[in-house]
C-alpha positions as CSV (number, residue, x, y, z in Angstrom):
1,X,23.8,-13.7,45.1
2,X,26.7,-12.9,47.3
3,X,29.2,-15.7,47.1
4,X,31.4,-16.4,50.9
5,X,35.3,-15.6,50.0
6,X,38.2,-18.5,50.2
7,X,40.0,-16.2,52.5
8,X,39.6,-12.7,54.4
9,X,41.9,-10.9,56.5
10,X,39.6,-9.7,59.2
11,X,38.2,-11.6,62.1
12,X,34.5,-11.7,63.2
13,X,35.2,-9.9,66.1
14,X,36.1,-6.9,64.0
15,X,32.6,-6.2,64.2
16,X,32.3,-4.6,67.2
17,X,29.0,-5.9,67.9
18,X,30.2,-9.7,67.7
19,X,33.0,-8.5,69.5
20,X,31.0,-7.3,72.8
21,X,29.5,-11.2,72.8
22,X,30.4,-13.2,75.9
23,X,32.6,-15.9,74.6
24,X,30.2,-18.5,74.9
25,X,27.8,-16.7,73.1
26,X,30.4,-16.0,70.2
27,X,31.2,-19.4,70.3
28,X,27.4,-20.9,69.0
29,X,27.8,-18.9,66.3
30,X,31.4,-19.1,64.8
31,X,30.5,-22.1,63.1
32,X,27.5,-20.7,60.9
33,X,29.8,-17.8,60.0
34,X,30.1,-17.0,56.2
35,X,33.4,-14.9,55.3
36,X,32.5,-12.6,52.5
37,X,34.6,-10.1,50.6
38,X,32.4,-7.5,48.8
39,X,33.5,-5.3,46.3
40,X,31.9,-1.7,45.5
41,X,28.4,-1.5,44.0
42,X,27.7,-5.2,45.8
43,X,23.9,-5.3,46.1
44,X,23.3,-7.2,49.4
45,X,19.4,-7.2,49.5
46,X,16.4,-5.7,47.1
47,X,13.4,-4.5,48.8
48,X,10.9,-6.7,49.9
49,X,13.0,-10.0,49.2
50,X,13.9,-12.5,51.9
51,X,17.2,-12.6,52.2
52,X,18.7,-15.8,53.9
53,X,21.6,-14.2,55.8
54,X,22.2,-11.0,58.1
55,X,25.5,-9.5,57.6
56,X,28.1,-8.2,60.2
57,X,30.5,-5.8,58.1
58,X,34.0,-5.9,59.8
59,X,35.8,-3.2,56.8
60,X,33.1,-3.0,54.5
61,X,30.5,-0.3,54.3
62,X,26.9,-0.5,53.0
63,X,24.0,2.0,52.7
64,X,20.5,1.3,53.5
65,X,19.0,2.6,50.2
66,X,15.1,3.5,49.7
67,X,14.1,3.8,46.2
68,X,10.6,5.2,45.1
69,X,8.2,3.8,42.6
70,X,9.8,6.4,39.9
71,X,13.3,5.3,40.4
72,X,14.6,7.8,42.2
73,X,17.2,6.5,45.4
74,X,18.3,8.4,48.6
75,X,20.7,6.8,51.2
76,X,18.9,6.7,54.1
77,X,21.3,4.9,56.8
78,X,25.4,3.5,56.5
79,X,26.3,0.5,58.1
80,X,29.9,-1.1,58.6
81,X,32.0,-2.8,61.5
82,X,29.2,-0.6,64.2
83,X,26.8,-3.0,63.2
84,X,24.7,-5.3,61.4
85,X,23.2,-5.3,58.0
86,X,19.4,-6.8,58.1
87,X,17.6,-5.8,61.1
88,X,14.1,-6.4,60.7
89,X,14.8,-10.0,59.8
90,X,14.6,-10.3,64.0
91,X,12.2,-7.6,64.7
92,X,9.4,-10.0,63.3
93,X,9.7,-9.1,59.5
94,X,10.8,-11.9,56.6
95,X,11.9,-9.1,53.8
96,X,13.7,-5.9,54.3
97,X,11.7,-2.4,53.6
98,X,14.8,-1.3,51.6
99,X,17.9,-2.0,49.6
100,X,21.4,-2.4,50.8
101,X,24.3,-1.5,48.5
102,X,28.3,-1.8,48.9
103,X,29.4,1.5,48.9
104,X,32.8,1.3,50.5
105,X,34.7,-2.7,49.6
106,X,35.2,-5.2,52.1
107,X,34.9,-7.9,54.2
108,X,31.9,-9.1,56.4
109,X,30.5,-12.1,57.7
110,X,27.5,-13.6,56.9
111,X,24.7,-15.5,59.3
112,X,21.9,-17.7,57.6
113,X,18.8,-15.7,59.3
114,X,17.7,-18.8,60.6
115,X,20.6,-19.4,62.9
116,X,19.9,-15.7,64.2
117,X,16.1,-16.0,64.4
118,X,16.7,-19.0,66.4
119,X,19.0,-17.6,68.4
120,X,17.4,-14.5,69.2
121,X,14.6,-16.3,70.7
122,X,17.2,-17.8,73.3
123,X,16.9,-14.4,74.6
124,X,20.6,-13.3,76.2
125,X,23.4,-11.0,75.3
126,X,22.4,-11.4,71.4
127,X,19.0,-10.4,71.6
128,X,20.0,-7.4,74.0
129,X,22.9,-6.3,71.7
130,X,21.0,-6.5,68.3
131,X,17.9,-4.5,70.2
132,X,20.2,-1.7,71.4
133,X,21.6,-1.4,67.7
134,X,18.4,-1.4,66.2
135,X,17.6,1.8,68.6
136,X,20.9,3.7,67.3
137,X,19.9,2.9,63.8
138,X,16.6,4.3,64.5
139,X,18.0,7.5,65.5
140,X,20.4,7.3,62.6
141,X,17.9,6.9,59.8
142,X,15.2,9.4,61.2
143,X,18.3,12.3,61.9
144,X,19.0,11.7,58.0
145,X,15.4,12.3,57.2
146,X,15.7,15.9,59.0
147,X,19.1,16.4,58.1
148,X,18.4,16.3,53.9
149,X,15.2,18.6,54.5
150,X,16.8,21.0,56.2
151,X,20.7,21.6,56.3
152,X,22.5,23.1,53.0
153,X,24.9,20.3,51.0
154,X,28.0,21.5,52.8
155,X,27.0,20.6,56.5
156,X,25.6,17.5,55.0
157,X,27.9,16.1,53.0
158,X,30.1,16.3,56.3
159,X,28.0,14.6,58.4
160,X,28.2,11.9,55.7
161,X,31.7,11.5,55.6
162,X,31.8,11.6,58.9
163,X,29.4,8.9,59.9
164,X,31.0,6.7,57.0
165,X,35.1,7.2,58.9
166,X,33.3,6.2,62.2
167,X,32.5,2.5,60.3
168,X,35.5,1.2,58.4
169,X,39.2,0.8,59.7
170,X,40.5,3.5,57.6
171,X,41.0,7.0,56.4
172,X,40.8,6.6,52.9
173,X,37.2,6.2,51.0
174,X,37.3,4.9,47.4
175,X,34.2,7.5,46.6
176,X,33.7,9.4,43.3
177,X,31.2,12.6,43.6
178,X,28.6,10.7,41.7
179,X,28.4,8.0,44.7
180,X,28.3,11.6,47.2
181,X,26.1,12.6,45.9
182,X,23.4,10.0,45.6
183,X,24.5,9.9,49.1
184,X,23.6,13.3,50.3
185,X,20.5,13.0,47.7
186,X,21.2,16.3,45.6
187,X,22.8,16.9,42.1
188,X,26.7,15.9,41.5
189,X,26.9,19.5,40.2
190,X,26.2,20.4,44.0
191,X,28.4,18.0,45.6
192,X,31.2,18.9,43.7
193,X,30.5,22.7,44.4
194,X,30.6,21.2,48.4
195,X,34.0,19.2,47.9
196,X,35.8,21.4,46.6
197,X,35.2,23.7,49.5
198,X,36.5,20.9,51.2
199,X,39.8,20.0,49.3
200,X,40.6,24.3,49.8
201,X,40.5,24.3,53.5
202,X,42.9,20.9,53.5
203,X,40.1,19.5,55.2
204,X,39.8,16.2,52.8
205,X,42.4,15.0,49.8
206,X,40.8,13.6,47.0
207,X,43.1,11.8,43.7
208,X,41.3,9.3,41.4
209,X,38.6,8.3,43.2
210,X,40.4,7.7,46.9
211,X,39.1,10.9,49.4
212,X,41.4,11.1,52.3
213,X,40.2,12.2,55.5
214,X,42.8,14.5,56.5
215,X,41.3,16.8,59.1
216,X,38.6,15.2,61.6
217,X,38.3,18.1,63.2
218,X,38.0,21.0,60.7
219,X,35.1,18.3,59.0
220,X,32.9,18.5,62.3
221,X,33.5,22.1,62.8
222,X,31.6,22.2,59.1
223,X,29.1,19.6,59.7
224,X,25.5,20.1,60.9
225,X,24.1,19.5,65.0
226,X,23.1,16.0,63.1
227,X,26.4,14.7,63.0
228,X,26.9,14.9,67.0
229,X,23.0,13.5,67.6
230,X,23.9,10.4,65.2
231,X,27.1,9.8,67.0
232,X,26.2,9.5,70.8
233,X,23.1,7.7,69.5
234,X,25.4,5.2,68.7
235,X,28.1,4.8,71.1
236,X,26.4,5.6,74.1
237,X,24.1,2.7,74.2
238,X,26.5,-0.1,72.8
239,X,29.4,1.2,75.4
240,X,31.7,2.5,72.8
241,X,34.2,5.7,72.6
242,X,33.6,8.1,69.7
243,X,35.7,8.2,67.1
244,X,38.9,10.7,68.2
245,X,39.2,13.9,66.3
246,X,42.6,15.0,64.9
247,X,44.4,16.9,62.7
């Protein structure tokens, strides 16, 4: 059960979703807003339970997590202050097809599902926000599909980090190898190999857990076409500038 937090430091409108509401909009549904602070490894939602609140992450970060009937888990989609956490819950569905786990700490805020599904059926700037969203996520989740087929661990561990420094408010990712690499679905051994790579070319820091993004730009020259795809999918139809590149 995820418990709401006395106190947070971030403001709804972190989310940059809930921030592109008209006021009055916003407004209906500042009162039903639960502040939450998450901390790594926070399991949001099992598969196929009905969860009673949709989450908008303002610095948190969560992965949309498929696991098969073996046990095995991949990472199929990362979530944080770009959008929301629970979108079937308005397309129609009651339970989510797939887990959702913590993987970077944070805050969010949380709406009971029945304040959304009602408001949703107002129609509006909710409804048309949450639908063009739920098309970048679309893109997002079937470019990861292609992406683990087909690109070698480097480019795709890349891409990762690079889709999770376009969702939280910071540089630094508290991420051991192991947590890569069920990320990029392969064997730590492999990650590892990757990072490394990575730590050479001064392209990331990594001490005691906290990776530093310390080169945008050398990390997309290394990452796969996926990468680009993912991204204009998801700023181009919400209205919002990339993520600058530096170094």
């Amino acid at each position: 059960m995820v418990r709401a937090a006395s106190t947070v430091l971030s403001q709804p409108r972190d989310n940059h979703l809930f921030a592109t509401l008209p006021r009055k909009d916003a407004a209906r549904l500042l009162p039903h807003l639960m502040p939450v602070r998450w901390a790594l490894g926070t399991v949001l939602a099992a598969p196929h339970q009905p969860p009673a609140y949709l989450y908008f992450p303002t610095t948190a970060l969560v992965s949309l997590v498929y696991t098969t009937a073996s046990g095995l888990t991949a990472d199929i989609g990362v979530v944080g202050h770009d959008g929301v956490v629970g979108t079937t819950l308005f397309m129609g569905g009651t339970t989510m097809p797939h887990g959702a786990l913590v993987r970077v700490a944070g805050e969010a805020y949380g709406l009971p599902v029945t304040v959304l599904q009602a408001e949703f059926q107002r129609g509006g700037a909710l409804r048309e926000t949450l639908l063009r969203y739920t098309q970048t996520l679309l893109t997002q989740l079937a470019q990861a599909a292609v992406c683990n087929g087909r690109h070698p661990v480097l480019a795709r561990l890349c891409r990762w980090l690079l889709c999770l420094h376009d969702r939280v408010p910071t540089d630094e990712l508290c991420l051991t190898h192991e947590i890569l690499a069920q990320m990029v679905s392969t064997r730590r051994e492999s990650v590892t190999l990757a990072a490394q790579h990575l730590y050479a070319v001064r392209v990331l820091r990594y001490v005691q857990g906290h990776l530093t993004i310390v080169d945008r730009r050398g990390l997309e020259a290394l990452a796969c076409e996926c990468y680009a795809i993912v991204r204009d999918a998801s700023t181009r139809p919400l209205g919002r500038r990339p993520r600058p590149s530096f170094s």
